[in-house]
C-alpha positions in Angstrom: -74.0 14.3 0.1 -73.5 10.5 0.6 -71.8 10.4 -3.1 -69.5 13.5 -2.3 -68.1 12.3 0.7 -67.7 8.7 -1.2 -66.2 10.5 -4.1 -63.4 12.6 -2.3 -62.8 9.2 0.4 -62.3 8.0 -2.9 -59.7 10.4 -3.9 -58.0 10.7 -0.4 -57.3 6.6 -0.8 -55.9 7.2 -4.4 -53.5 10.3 -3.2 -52.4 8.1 -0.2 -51.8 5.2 -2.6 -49.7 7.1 -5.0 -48.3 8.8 -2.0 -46.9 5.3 -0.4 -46.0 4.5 -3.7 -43.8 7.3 -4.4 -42.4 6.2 -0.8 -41.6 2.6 -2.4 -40.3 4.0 -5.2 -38.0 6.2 -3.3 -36.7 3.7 -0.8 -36.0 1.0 -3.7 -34.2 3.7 -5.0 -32.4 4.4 -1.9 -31.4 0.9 -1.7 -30.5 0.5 -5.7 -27.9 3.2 -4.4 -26.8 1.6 -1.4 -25.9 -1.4 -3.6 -24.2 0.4 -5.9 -22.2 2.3 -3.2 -21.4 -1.0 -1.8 -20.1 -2.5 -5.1 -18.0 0.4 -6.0 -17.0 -0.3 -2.6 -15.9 -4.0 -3.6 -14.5 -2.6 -6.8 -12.5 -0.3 -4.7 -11.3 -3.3 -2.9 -10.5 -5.6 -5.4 -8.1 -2.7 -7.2 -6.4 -1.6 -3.2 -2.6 -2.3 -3.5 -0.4 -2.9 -1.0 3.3 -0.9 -0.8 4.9 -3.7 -1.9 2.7 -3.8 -5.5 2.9 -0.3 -5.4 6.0 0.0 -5.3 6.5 -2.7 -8.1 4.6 -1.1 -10.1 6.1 2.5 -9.6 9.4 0.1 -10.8 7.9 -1.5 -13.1 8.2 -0.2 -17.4 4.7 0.3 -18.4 5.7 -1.4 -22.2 8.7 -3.7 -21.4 7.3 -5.0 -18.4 10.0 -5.2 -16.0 12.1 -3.5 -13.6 15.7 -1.8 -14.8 18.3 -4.5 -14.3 20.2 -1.0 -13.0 18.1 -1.7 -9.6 19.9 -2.9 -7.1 18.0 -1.4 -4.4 14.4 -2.6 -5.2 14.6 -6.1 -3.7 15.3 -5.1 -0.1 12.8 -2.4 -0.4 9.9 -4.9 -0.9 10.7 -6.9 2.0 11.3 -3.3 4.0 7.1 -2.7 2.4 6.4 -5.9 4.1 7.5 -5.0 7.4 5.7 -1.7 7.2 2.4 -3.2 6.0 2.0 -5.9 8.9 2.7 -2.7 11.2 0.2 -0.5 9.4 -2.3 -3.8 9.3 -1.7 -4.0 13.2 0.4 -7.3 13.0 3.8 -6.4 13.8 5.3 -3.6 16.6 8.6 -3.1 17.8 9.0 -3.9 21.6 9.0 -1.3 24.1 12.1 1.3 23.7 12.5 0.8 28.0 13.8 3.6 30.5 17.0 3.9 28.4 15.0 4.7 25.6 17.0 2.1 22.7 17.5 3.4 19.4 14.8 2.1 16.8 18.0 -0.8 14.9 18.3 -2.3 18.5 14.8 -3.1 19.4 13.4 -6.2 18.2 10.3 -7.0 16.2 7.1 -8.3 17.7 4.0 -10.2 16.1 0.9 -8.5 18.4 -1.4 -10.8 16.1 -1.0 -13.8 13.5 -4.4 -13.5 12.4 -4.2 -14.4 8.2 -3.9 -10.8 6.2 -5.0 -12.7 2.7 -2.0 -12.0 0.9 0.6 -15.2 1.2 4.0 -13.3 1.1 3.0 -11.1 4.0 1.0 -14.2 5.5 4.8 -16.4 4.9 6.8 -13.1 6.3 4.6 -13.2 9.3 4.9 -16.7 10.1 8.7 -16.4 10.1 8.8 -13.4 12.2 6.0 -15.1 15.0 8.3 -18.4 14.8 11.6 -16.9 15.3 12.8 -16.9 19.0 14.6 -14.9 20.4 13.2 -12.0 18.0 15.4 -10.0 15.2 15.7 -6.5 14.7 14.2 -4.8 11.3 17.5 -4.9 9.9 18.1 -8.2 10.6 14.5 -8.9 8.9 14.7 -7.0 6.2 18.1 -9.1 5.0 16.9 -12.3 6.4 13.8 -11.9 3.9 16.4 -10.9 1.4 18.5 -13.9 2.0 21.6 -12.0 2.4 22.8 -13.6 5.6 26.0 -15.2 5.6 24.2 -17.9 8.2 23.2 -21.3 6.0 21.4 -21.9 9.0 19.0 -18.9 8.4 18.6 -19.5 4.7 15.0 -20.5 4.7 13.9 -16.9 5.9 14.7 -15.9 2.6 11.7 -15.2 0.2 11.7 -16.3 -2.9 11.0 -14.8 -6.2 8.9 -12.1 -4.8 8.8 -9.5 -7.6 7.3 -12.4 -9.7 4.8 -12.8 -6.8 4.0 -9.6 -6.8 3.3 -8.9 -10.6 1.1 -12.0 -10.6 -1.1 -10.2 -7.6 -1.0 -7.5 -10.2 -1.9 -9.5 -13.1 -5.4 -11.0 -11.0 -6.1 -7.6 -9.7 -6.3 -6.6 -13.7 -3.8 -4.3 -13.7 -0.9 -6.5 -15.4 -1.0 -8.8 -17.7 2.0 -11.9 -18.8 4.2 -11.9 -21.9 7.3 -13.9 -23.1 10.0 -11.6 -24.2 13.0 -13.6 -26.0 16.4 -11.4 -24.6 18.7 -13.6 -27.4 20.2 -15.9 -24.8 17.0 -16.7 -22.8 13.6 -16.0 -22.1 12.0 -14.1 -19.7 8.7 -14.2 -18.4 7.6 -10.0 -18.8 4.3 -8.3 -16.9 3.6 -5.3 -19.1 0.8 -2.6 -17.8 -2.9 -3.5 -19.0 -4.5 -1.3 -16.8 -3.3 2.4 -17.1 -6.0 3.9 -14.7 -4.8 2.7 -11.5 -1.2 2.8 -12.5 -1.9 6.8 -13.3 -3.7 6.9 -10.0 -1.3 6.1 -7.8 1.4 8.2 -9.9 -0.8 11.2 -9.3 -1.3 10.6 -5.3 2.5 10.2 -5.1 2.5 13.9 -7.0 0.2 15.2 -5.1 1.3 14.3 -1.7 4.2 16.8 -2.3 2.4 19.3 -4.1 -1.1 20.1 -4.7 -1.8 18.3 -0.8 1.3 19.2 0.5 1.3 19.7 4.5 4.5 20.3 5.3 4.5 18.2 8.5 5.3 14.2 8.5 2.6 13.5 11.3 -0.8 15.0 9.4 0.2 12.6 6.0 -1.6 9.6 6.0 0.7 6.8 7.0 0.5 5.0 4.1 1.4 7.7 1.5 4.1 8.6 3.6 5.3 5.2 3.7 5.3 4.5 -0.3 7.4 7.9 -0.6 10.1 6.8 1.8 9.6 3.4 1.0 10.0 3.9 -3.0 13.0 6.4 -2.5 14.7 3.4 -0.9 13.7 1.3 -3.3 15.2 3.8 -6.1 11.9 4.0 -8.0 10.4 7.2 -6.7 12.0 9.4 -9.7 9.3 7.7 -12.0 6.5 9.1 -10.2 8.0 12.8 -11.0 9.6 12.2 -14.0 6.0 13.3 -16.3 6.2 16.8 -14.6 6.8 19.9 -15.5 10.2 21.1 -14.4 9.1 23.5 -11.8 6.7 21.2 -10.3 9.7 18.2 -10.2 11.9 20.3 -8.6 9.4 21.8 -5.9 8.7 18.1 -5.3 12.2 16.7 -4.9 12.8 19.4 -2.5 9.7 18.3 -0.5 10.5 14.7 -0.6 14.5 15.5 0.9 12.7 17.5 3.7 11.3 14.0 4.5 14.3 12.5 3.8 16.2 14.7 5.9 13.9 13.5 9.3 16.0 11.7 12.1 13.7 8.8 12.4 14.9 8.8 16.4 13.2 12.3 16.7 10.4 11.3 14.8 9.7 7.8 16.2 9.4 9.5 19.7 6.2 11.9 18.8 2.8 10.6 19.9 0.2 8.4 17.6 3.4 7.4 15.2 4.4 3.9 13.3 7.2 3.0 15.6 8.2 0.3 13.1 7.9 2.4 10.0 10.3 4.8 11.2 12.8 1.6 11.9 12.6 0.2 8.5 13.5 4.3 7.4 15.8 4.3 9.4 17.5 0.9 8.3 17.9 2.3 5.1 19.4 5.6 6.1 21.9 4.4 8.4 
């Protein structure tokens, strides 16, 4: 009787072993994909773009590796993406409209924080805007950063070679890569597309934004996306997002995209949990 109970104590300690050992086995698992949750995470992070490399890259020919010298419109667009990104990373707001209720181009631009965002140009455009007193409007920024300011005084606002900036950023984040391409009279330094994936993936959320995920209503988009539509329409590089589609699907799209084109950033700017300053820079470029 002794032996019996010896045997099956025996066999209770075994089951409980392989029992707490299953446990293990499932916890480490657990963990293996916590980690690998976490490092898709960082993957996720190293590949995020902000509008102004998105829209770039929108601009950008996949092959050739540069934007069209037809673009006229592309360079004030980046700086407008700046502007936009410092307000969507909490940096920049515009200051309060008052009892009068001032239209969006007469209100100036405030720096709420001037905490580093790890990205130099929007670090430099920062700086300028938290320096500069008495403050400037987003129009007044958005040429300043430009440099097309007839003041030699205000000259050194102006950011330099930004595109080139910008498709270096690309080329670290893997998604460019750098040529020389010999144009008969000179050379040019070209960034064709090495990474096709994330160029495809941001075409397709563009397309699907005004399609397949379509809303109908400006204030349920996510800020961003509707951003990079307005923002790449200004910046004349929208139509290569639609241009792969199907002729139905491009037109139903365009239609979409004028029904945001055809919001009165005033109205708009004057709903509840909006980017005030988002809505400015639109509206700079609508005037």
């Amino acid at each position: 009787m002794a032996a019996l109970k010896q045997r099956t104590s025996g066999l209770v300690q075994r089951k409980n072993d392989r029992e707490s050992g299953g446990e293990e086995d499932e916890a480490r698992r657990c963990g293996e994909e916590d980690d690998l949750e976490q490092d898709e995470k960082g993957d996720s992070k190293e590949t995020r773009l902000t509008l102004m490399e998105e829209v770039l890259l929108l601009g950008l020919k996949d092959q050739e590796g540069y934007t069209s010298f037809w673009n006229d419109c592309i360079s004030s667009g980046l700086r407008g993406c700046m502007l936009v990104e410092l307000a969507l990373r909490g940096r920049l707001t515009l200051e309060a409209c008052g009892v009068r209720r001032r239209s969006l181009l007469s209100r100036k631009v405030i720096c709420k924080s001037d905490a580093p965002t790890g990205d130099v140009l929007l670090d430099e455009a920062l700086k300028h805007i938290k320096d500069t007193q008495p403050p400037e409007t987003v129009q007044s920024w958005i040429e300043l950063l430009s440099g097309e300011t007839w003041n030699p005084l205000k000259l050194h606002y102006q950011l330099r070679n930004v595109r080139e900036r910008l498709a270096k950023n690309l080329v670290e984040k893997g998604v460019l890569t750098t040529e020389k391409q010999n144009f008969l009279l000179f050379d040019m330094t070209t960034h064709p597309l090495t990474n096709n994936t994330i160029k495809q993936r941001l075409v397709k959320k563009v397309q699907e934004s005004v399609l397949e995920k379509w809303v109908n209503d400006p204030h349920r988009m996510d800020k961003r996306v509707l951003s990079l539509i307005l923002l790449a329409h200004s910046s004349d590089v929208l139509e290569n997002a639609f241009a792969p589609l199907q002729d139905e699907q491009y037109d139903l799209g365009m239609k979409r995209v004028h029904t945001l084109l055809e919001l009165e950033p005033e109205k708009e700017s004057a709903k509840p949990n909006v980017n005030e300053l988002m809505w400015a820079v639109v509206a700079a470029f609508t005037k």
